[in-house]
C-alpha positions in Angstrom: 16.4 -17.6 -14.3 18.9 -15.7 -12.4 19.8 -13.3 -15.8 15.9 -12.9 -16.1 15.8 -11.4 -12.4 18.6 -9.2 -13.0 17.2 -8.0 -15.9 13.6 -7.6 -14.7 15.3 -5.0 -12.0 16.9 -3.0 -15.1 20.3 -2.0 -14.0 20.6 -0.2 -16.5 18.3 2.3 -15.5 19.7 2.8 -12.5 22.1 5.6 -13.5 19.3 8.3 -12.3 20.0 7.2 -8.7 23.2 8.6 -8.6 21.3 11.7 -7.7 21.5 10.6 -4.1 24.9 11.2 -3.9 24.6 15.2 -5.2 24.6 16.3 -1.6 27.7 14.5 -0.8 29.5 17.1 -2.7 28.6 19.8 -0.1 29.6 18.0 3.0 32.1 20.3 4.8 34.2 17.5 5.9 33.8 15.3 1.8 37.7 15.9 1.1 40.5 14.7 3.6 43.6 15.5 3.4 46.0 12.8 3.8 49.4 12.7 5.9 51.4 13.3 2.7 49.4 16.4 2.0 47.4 14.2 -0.8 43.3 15.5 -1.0 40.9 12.5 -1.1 37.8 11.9 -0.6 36.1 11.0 3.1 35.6 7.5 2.7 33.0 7.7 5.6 30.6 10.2 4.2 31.3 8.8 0.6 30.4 5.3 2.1 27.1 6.9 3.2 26.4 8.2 0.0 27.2 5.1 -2.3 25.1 2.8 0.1 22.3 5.5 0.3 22.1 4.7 -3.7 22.1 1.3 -3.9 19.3 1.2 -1.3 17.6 3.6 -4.1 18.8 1.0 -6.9 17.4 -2.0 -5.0 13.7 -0.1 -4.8 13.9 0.6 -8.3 14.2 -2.6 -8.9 11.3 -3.9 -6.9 8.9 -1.7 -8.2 10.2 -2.5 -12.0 9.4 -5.7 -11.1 5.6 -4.9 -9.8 5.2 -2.8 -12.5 6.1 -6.4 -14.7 4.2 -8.0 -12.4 0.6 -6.0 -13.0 1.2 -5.5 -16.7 2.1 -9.8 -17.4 -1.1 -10.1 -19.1 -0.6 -7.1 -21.7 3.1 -7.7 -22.1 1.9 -11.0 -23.4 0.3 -9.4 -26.1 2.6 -6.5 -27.0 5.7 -7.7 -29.8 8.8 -6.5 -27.8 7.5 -6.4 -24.2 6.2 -10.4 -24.5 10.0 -11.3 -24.4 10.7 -9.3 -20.8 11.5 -12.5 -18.4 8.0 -12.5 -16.2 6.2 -12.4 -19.5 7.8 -15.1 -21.4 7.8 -17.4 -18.6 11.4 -17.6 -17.9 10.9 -16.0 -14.3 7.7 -17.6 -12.8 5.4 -14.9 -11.0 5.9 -16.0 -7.8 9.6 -16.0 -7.8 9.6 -12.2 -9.0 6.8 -11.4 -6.3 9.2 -12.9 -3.2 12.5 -10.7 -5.0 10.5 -7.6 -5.2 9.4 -8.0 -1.3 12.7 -8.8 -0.8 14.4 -6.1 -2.0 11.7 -3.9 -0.7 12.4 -5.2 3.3 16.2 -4.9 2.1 16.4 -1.7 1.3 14.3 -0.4 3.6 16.0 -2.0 6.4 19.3 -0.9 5.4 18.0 2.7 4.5 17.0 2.7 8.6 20.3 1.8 10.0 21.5 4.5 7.5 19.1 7.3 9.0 15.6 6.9 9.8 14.3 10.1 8.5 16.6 8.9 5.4 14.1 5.7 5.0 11.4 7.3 5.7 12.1 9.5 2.4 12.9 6.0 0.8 9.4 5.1 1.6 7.8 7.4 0.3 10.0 7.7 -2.8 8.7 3.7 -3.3 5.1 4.2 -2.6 5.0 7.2 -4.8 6.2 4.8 -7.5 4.0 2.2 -7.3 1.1 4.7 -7.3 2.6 6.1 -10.5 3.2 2.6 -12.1 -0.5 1.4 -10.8 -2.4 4.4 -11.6 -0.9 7.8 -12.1 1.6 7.9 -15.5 -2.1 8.1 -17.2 -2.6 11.2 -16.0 -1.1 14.0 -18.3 1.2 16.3 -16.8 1.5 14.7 -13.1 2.7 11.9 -14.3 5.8 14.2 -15.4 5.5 16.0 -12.1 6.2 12.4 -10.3 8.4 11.9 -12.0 10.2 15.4 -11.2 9.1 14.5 -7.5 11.7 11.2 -7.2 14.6 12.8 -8.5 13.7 15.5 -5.4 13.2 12.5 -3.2 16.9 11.5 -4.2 18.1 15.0 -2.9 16.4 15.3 -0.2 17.3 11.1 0.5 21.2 12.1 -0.1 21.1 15.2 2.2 19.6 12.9 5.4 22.4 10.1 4.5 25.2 12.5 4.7 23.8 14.6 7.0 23.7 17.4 4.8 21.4 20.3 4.4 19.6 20.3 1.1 19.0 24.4 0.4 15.8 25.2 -1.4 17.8 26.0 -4.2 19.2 22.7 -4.9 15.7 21.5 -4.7 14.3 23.7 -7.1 17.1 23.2 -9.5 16.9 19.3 -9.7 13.1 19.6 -10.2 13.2 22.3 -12.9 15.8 19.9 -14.7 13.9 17.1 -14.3 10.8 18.8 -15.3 12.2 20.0 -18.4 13.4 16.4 -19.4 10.1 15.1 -18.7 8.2 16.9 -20.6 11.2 17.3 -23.3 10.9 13.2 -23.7 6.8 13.5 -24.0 7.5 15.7 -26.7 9.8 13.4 -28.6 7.5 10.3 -27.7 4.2 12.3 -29.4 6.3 12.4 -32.7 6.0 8.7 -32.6 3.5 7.3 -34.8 0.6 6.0 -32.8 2.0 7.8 -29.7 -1.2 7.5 -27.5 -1.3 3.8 -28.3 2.3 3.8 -26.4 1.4 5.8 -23.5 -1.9 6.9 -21.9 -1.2 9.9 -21.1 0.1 10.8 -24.2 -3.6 11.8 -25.8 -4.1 15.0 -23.5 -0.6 16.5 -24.4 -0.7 18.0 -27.8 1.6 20.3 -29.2 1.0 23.6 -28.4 0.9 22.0 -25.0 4.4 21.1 -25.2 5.6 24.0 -27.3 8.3 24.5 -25.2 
């Protein structure tokens, strides 16, 4: 059971996370210079950073979980989802349901001792994902704009955990790149066959839509 909770929280999907720790990077004080003269990197504000993340990571993971959580019933039924842990059984439902709250009281607890206007970015970075995992990723084209929307959360997130000032710049380049590989990924997911069977919001994009 424990490898079916690690892998309902995907790990391995926490690489986009790591956008958190951009602003680290442009901390005035991020490189020390040792007494032999050696640069390295400020273990404080790096600290700050890395910590920041995982407290990103863990929400990821409880809203994966939800997201298995309101879907059991179709996963049941689909050929490769059926075998994802809370669907086949081998994590029972309410196990998962007191790991995603934990995680969620986790993370959010930590993210306050970080910075509270930090956590309060983390809050809203984990409600905006349940609404997209509830509701919204049927929707054609905001679902790719939430999507662009959390990898700005991370910035901004990063900037308050390292005390850092996020320019507008910054923003607007993260969610540029994030909007092109949102809506670079619906196009490659509409060349599937039965794409709209996949994904909702698949059937309002078309491809002069996408002709990017």
């Amino acid at each position: 059971m424990i490898g079916g909770l690690l892998k309902t929280i995907r790990p391995h999907q926490w690489v986009k996370n790591l956008f958190v720790m951009a602003p680290m990077f442009f901390h005035k004080d991020v490189f020390v210079t040792s007494a032999e003269g050696v640069p390295a990197l400020n273990l404080i504000v790096t600290g700050r950073a890395a910590i920041a993340t995982m407290v990103f990571c863990l929400l990821a993971g409880a809203v994966y979980t939800i997201n298995d959580l309101v879907d059991v019933e179709a996963d049941r039924v689909h050929p490769v989802k059926r075998n994802r842990p809370i669907a086949s059984g081998r994590v029972p439902q309410n196990v998962a349901r007191a790991m995603a709250a934990a995680l969620v009281v986790v993370s959010l607890g930590v993210g306050w001792f970080i910075d509270p206007l930090f956590a309060a970015v983390a809050l809203v970075y984990f409600v905006e994902n349940i609404a997209y995992s509830f509701k919204l990723k049927k929707v054609a084209f905001l679902d790719v704009g939430l999507i662009a929307l959390g990898f700005v959360l991370r910035v901004i997130a990063g900037g308050y955990a390292t005390h850092v000032h996020v320019s507008g710049y910054m923003l607007g380049c993260t969610a540029l790149l994030a909007l092109f590989l949102g809506f670079g990924k619906r196009r490659h997911e509409l060349a599937a066959e039965n794409a709209g069977k996949q994904r909702a919001a698949l059937e309002a994009y078309g491809p002069r839509s996408l002709n990017i």
